[in-house]
TORMARVO-914457 format. One record per residue: residue in one letter; z, x, y of N, C-alpha, C in turn. Coordinates in steps of 0.1 Angstrom, whole numbers, padded with zeros to 4 digits, always signed. Example, Ala and Ser with C-alpha at 12.3 -4.5 7.8 and 13.67 -1.06 7.14 Angstrom:
<recs>
a+0078+0132-0057+0078+0123-0045+0078+0132-0033s+0071+0128-0022+0071+0137-0011+0079+0129+0000
</recs>
This chain:
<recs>
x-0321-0903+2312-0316-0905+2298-0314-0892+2291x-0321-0886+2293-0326-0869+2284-0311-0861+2292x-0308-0858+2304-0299-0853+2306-0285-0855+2304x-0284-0873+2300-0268-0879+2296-0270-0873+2279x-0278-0873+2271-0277-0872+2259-0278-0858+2260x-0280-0848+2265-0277-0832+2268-0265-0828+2269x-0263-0836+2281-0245-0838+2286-0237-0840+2274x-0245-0853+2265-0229-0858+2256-0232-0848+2242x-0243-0842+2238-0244-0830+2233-0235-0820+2233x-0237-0815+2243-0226-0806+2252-0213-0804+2249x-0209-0818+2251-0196-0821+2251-0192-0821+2235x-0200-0825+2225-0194-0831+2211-0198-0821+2202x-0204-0812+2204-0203-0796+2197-0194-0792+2200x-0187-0785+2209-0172-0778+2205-0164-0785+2198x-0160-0802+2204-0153-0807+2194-0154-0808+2184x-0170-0809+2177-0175-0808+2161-0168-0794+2158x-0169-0787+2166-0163-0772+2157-0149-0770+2154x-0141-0774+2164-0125-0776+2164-0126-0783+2152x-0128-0798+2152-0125-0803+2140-0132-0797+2125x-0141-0793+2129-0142-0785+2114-0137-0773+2110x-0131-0767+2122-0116-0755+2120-0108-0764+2114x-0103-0774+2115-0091-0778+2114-0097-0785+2100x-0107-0789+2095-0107-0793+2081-0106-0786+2071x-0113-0772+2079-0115-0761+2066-0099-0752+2064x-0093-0753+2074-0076-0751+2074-0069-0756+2064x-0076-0770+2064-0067-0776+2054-0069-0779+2044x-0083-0771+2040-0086-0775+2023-0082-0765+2012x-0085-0771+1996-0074-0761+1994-0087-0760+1980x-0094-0765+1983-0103-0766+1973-0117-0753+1976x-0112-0746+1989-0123-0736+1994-0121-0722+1994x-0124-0712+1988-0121-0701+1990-0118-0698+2000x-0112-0683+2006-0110-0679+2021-0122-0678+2029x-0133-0665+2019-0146-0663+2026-0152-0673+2025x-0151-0683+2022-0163-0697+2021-0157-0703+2034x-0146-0700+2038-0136-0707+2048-0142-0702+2059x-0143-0685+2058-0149-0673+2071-0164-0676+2073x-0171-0681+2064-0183-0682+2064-0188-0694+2074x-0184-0709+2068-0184-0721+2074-0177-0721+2089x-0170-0714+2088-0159-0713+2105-0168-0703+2115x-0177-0694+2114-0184-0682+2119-0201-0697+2122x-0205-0703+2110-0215-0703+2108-0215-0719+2117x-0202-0721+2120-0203-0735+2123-0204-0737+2137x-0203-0722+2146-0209-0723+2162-0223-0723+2167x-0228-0725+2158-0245-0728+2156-0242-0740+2158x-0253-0745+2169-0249-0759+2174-0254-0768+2160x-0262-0770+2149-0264-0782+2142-0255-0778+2128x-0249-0768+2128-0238-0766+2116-0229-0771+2114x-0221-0778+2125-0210-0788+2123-0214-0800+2116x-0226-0804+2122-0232-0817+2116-0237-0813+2103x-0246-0804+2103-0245-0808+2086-0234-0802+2078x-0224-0797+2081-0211-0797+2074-0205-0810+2068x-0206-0817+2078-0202-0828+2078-0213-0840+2069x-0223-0838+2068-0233-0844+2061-0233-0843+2049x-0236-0825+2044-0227-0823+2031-0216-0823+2024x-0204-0825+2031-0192-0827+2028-0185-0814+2025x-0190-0804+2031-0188-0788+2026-0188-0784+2016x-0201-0788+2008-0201-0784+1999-0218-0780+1996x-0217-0770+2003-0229-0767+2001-0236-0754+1996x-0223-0749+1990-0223-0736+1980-0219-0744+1970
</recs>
């Protein structure tokens, strides 16, 4: 069980980060560097999730 939830880890981090490229792309409410910061900071595997927890707003 520990290695299917590794596996689907695995798998749903990069996509967590694509889509949160593609959110921060399209907001208009975010500075640029706040954009470079969350896009750099969001290949830390638990940064997508709490991006998304916060609602990017965590400055």
């Amino acid at each position: 069980m520990k290695k299917i939830l590794e596996l689907l880890v695995c798998f749903l981090h990069p996509l967590a980060v694509i889509l949160m490229w593609v959110n921060l792309a399209a907001r208009r409410d975010l500075t640029g560097s706040t954009k470079v910061v969350w896009a750099i900071f969001g290949l830390i595997p638990l940064v997508p999730f709490l991006y998304v927890l916060v609602g990017g707003e965590l400055w």
